[in-house]
Steps between C-alpha positions, in 0.01 A plus 500: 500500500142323468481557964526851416302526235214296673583680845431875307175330326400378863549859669711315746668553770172613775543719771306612761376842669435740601189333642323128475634568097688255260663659199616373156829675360282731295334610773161341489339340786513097520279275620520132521217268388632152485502145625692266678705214299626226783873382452534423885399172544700188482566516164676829509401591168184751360203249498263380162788472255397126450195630368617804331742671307689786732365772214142349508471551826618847568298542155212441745588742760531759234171446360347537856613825478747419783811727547737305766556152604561440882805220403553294791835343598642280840836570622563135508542513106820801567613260787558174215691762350706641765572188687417226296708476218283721248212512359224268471436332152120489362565140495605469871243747648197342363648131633563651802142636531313216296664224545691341212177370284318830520825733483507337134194517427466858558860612373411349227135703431711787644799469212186401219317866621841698518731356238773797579549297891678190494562228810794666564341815511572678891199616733673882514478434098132419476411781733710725242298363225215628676619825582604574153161431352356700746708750377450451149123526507511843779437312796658633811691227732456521890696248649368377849692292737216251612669284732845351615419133485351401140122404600196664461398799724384539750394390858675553856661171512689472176829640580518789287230761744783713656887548531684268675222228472616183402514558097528880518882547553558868454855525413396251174239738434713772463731330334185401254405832454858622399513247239146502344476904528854558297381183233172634439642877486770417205258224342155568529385805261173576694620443845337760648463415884541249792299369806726431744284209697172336461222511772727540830318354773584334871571130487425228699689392851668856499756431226741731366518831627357731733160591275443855534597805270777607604662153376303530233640910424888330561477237233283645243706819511785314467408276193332813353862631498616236368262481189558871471891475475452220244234595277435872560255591262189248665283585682483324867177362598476488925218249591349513864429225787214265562521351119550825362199679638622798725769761366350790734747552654756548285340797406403696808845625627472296875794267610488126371578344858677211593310231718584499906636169563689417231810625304340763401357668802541889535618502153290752280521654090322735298426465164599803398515447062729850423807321726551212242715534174181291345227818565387534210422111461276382794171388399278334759306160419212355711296167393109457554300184434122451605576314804315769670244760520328274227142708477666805673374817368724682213591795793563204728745349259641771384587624885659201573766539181538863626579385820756217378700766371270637167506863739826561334354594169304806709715770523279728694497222819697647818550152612724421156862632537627353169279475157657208352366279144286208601460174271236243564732205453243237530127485468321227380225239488363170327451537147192266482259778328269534819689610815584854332168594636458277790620770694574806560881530428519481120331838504609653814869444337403690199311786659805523714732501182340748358459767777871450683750617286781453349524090558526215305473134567664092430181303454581114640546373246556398188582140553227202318699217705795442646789264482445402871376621755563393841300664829453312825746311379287306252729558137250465222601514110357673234219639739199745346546820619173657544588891553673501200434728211566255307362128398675204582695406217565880482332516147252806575351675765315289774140715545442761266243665706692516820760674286256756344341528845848576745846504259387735253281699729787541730721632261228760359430604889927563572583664160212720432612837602 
């Protein structure tokens, strides 16, 4: 009774069309302003809750002003499930990620912050935690699959980049997404839409499979299905290639071709949105960080999001066959109350926000530190994360002013009318 009640309160479920439009059940047009909260890496739980109570944090994101939180999961954590036995205890995952000394220190801090989680608590049952305070404070819940392999994301060489590569077995992610899709759609009150995979992008020593679109079209069809048939009110988030900054063409109506040479040679698809039983779900999702066009001009920067796939929000552009939503899933930059201005981007971002519409946006992220972090295979615990929104020990936000000066800014630019 208390789902429904908080599911009619939310306006939930979304759907799409016709046109780049998300609507609530009452008919009013959605979009997402949120942020990112990490539960991918190696601890396979939602990060900062040995700092911080579960409430106090999403306490935070609501005060931001912050509608949605970008949750982030690895299919390893459904695999310990599936073929493992069970669950993993809070206990176990933080020894297995810590080491036995620093597992108890944090479960400890953890169990002292959140009083209603115990050692014996699950992972699936912290992430419900979350999902229900989300809920309880109007917080929409997109669930993201990050990676396969619990680690943090994301480089060429890590195992996770593409299907087939050497952590990224496709049939378990399936499998993953049939099992997290139907538990978050009977559990999770404000469950309101997937991504189906983080930041594709072509790995090292050609692993995996053939990289082109048309594998691409065959498997994310295929899991979209699969989400669809298990959880049929979210929407289903379709992220691009090359780390999640092309979606193009997806939207132009020309054959996603297979790769001469390989398996998939001569092979060709169309992504043609009215043929699937999940139409009225597809939102697009494309990432953008300032690793480029730096001082570029506002028209510069703004042409090169149109180009990624943005065009799909014009629906007077010949070249655009299907007008589909499109969410900013990550954005980002250091929170260190200088670079906001340092360049162009900050404000080439919000100009852009506020001119292309409807769209909406995950900022990366939320997170003041994290458990551990390991990348070029260096694992470092309890390491300062300096993008996040918030401080370290997760207490308050990190730099006022580069809140007041891109956050807040943003979300005036993409909800004024």
């Amino acid at each position: 009774m208390l789902s429904m009640i908080l599911l009619s309160l939310l306006f939930l479920p979304f759907h799409t069309g016709p046109g780049p439009h998300i609507w609530s059940a009452d008919g009013k047009e959605v979009q997402y302003v949120g942020t990112n909260w990490p539960g991918h890496q190696e601890a396979m739980i939602p990060e900062g809750l040995q700092y911080s109570s579960i409430s106090g944090i999403v306490n935070k994101i609501r005060t931001l002003n912050l509608n949605v939180v970008r949750l982030t999961f690895a299919i390893q954590l459904v695999d310990d499930i599936l073929d493992d036995g069970g669950d993993v205890t809070l206990e176990d995952t933080l020894t297995n990620a810590l080491g036995t000394t620093n597992g108890t220190i944090i479960l400890n801090k953890i169990l002292a912050n959140n009083p209603q989680l115990s050692r014996k608590t699950t992972r699936l049952q912290v992430f419900d935690a979350v999902a229900n305070e989300l809920a309880a404070q109007g917080i929409y819940l997109h669930l993201d699959n990050h990676v396969s392999k619990a680690i943090w994301c994301c480089s060429t060489s890590d195992g996770n980049a593409w299907f087939g590569d050497s952590h990224f077995n496709v049939t378990n992610w399936l499998r993953g997404w049939k099992f997290m899709a139907s538990h978050a759609s009977k559990n999770w009150p404000s469950f309101s839409s997937v991504g189906l995979r983080n930041e594709l992008r072509q790995p090292d020593a050609s692993r995996g499979e053939p990289y082109d679109w048309y594998t691409w079209y065959t498997h994310m069809t295929t899991a979209a299905s699969i989400v669809h048939s298990s959880a049929p009110d979210a929407l289903i988030f379709f992220s691009g290639l090359n780390y999640d900054v092309i979606t193009s063409p997806l939207t132009s109506g020309y054959p996603l071709n297979g790769t001469t040479g390989t398996g998939t040679a001569g092979k060709s698809a169309i992504f043609a949105p009215e043929k699937f039983e999940f139409k009225d779900k597809i939102v697009l999702e494309l990432h953008k960080y300032d690793f480029e066009h730096t001082q570029a001009s506002c028209s510069s920067f703004a042409n090169s999001l149109i180009t990624a796939g943005y065009s799909t929000l014009n629906t007077t552009s010949p070249a655009v066959k299907y007008h589909l939503p499109m969410v900013l899933s990550e954005w980002g930059f250091i929170q260190n109350g200088t670079y906001w201005n340092q360049t162009s981007y900050n404000e080439c971002l919000i100009q852009f926000m506020g001119r292309w519409k409807p769209s909406g946006w995950m900022q990366w992220e939320v997170s003041g530190s994290f458990y551990v972090k390991t990348s070029g295979g260096v694992s470092v615990q309890d390491l300062d994360e300096a993008w996040g929104l918030l401080d370290h020990e997760w207490k308050g936000v990190r730099s006022r002013v580069t809140v007041d000066n891109s956050l807040r800014r943003m979300i005036e630019a993409t909800l004024k009318g």
